[in-house]
N, C-alpha and C positions, 0 to 999 in steps of 0.2 A: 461892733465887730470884735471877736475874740481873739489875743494878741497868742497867736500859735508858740510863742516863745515862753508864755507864763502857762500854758496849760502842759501840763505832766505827761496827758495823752499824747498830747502831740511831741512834744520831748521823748517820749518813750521810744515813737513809731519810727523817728528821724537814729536814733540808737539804734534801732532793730533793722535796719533800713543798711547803715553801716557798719556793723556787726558781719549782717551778711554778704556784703559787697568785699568786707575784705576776705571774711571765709572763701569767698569762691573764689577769689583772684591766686587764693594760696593753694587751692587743690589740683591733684594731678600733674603735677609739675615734675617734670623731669630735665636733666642737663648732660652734657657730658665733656670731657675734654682728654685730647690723648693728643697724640704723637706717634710716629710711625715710622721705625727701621726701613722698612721696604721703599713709603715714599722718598726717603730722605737718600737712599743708595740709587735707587731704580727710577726714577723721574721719569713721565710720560715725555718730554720732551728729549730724553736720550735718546741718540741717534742707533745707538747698540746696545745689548745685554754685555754686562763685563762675562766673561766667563771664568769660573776659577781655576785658578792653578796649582800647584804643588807647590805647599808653605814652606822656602827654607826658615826653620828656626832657630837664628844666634845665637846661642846661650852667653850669657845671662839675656835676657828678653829687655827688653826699654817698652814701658807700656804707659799706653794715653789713656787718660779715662773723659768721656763727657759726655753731656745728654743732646740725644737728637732734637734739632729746633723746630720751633712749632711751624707748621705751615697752617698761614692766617686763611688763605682761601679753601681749605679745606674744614677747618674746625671752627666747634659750636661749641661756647665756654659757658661752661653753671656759673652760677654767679656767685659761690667763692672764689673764682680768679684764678688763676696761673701759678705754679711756683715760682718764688722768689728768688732769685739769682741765690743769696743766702743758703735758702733750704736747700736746691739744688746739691752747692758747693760741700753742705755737709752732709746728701746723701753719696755722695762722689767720694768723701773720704770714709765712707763706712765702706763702699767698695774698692776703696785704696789697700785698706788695715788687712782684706780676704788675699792681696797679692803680697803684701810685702811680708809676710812668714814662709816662702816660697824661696827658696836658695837662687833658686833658676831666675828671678825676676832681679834684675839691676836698677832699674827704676822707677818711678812712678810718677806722671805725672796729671796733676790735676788741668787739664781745657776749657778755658772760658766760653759759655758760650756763644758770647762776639765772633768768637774764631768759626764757626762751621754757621754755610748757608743753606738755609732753606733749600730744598731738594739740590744740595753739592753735591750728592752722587762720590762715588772715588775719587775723582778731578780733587772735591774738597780735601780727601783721606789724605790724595798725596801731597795738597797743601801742609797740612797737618804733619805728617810724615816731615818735610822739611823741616818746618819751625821747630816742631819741638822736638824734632830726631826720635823719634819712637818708632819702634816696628809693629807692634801691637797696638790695638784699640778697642775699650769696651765702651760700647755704645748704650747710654740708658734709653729706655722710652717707658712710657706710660698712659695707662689709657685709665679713667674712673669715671665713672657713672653714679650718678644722686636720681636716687625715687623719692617724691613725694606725693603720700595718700593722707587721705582723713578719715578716721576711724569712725566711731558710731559716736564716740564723744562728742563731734564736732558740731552737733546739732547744742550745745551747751553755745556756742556762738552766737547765736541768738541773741543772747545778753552780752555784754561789754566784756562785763567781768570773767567771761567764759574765756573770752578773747584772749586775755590775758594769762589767767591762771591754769584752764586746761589743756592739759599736753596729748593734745587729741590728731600732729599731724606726723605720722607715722614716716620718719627719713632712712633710706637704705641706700647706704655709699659700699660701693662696690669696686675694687682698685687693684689692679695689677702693676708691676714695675718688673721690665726686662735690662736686662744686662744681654748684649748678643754682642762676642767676643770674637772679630777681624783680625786676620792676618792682612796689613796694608799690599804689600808686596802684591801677593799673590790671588788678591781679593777672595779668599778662604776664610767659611765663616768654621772658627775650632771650634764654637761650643757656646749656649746659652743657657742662662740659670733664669727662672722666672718667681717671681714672690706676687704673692696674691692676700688679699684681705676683704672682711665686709663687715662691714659697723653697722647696727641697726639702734636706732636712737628715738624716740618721743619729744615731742616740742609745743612748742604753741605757736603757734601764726605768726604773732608779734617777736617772737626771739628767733624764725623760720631763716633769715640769712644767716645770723651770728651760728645757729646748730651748724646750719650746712659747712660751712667753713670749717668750725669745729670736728666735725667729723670726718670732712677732706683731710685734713692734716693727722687726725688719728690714723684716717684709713693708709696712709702714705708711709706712714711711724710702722705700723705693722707689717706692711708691705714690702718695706724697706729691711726687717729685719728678718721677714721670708725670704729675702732674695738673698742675701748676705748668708744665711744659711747652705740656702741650694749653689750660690756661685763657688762655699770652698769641697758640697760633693762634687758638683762639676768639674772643680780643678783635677781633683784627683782622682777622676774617673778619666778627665781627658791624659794625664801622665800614661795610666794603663794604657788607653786608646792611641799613643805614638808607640809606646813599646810594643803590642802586636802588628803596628800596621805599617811598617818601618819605609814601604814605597808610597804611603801616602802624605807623609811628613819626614822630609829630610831636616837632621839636626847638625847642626857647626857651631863649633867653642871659637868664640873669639878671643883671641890672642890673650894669656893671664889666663884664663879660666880653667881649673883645675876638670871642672864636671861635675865639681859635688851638688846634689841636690836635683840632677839632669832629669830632665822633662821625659824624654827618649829612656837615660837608664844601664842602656844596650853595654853600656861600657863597663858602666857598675859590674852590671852580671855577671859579662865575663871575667873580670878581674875576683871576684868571688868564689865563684867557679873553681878558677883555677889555684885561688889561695887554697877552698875549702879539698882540691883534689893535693896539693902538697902535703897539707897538714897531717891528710889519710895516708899518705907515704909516707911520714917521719914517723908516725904511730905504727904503723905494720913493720919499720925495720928491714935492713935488707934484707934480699931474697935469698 
């Protein structure tokens, strides 16, 4: 009898055999993982819609930043994983650095994610609102999506060494990161900036988690720094958006605060105004 172990053929076939067992456990695979503002405010088990109200805004503003917590009974994780309490905290502070150039903002404070439950709804905000006395809060969430296809290469799988060396399984990470910016008070939402990215990458089978992950984090790095962009036009599209719209956001200086840098403005102007109408009387002379 022929010892299947010393014959080549047979070695070859047992190769060929697993080769393609793992080629195809790797193909067509897709994941995805997010987070949701909407769930985390509006929970199906709220007994009521909050409705919103008319923001008063303190000047200088006390603002919370943290990301929306995952709800485990809704989400399906790719198998790079979650972010890291870590990454989080430093895309928190790259959304810190968009407030603090901002005269109107008094403070900023980084929110653990310990701190906020799984669909808290407001109940949690105004938890929040106590602890760390903030009036404002930007909420992050994120959603990303991983494709993986196998190209026409993938037929090099066949052999081991294709396994190995050809970068024939095609990954498309796809990631958005929202910032959606609450008045606690009033449960008014002022304004969201969104950042978006998509990494498209080449791999092999065998390196197929190490890529994806790789590429989750890139796609996140980009994402992160799309949003940071759009969150300081936002800012300054929302300052214009209280100065025209003076009944839809009331503005109040807390006590100390002069108004420089006002969200509103109104004040600025008029004081402007009326400098730039003196200064045309001292130049005309009297009548």
């Amino acid at each position: 009898m022929m010892n299947t172990f010393n014959n080549p053929f047979a070695n070859f076939a047992w190769a060929l055999a697993g080769a393609a067992l793992l080629a195809g456990c790797q193909h067509g695979s897709s994941g995805r993982q997010a987070t949701s503002v909407v769930n985390y405010l509006y929970p199906k088990q709220a007994s009521h819609v909050e409705v919103p109200g008319i923001p008063m805004l303190a000047l200088p503003l006390k603002v919370g930043v943290a990301f929306v917590p995952e709800d485990h009974e809704r989400n399906r994780y790719v198998p790079s994983g979650l972010l890291s309490e870590n990454q989080r905290i430093a895309l928190i502070k790259e959304v810190s650095e968009s407030f603090k150039k901002y005269p109107f903002v008094k403070s900023i404070d980084i929110i653990p994610s310990a701190y906020l439950t799984p669909r808290g709804g407001f109940p949690n905000l105004d938890q929040l609102r106590t602890i760390f006395d903030v009036d404002v809060i930007a909420l992050l969430s994120y959603d990303q999506a991983q494709f993986t296809d196998a190209g026409l290469l993938s037929l090099t799988y066949w052999t081991l060494v294709g396994a190995y060396v050809v970068q024939a399984e095609k990954n498309d990470t796809q990631t958005m990161l929202d910032a959606a910016v609450y008045d606690i008070k009033s449960r008014k939402l002022l304004f969201r900036a969104p950042g978006t990215s998509r990494v498209k990458h080449s791999t092999t089978p065998i390196n197929l988690s190490e890529a994806l992950r790789r590429d989750g984090e890139a796609g996140f790095k980009i994402a992160a720094t799309n949003m940071v962009a759009s969150l300081h036009q936002e800012l300054d599209s929302f300052r214009e958006k209280v100065k025209k719209a003076p009944d839809e956001y009331k503005v109040v200086h807390r006590p100390g605060y002069t108004g420089g840098g006002s969200v509103g403005g109104i004040e600025a102007i008029l004081l402007a105004g009326l400098g730039t109408l003196w200064l045309c009387r001292q130049r005309a002379g009297p009548d």
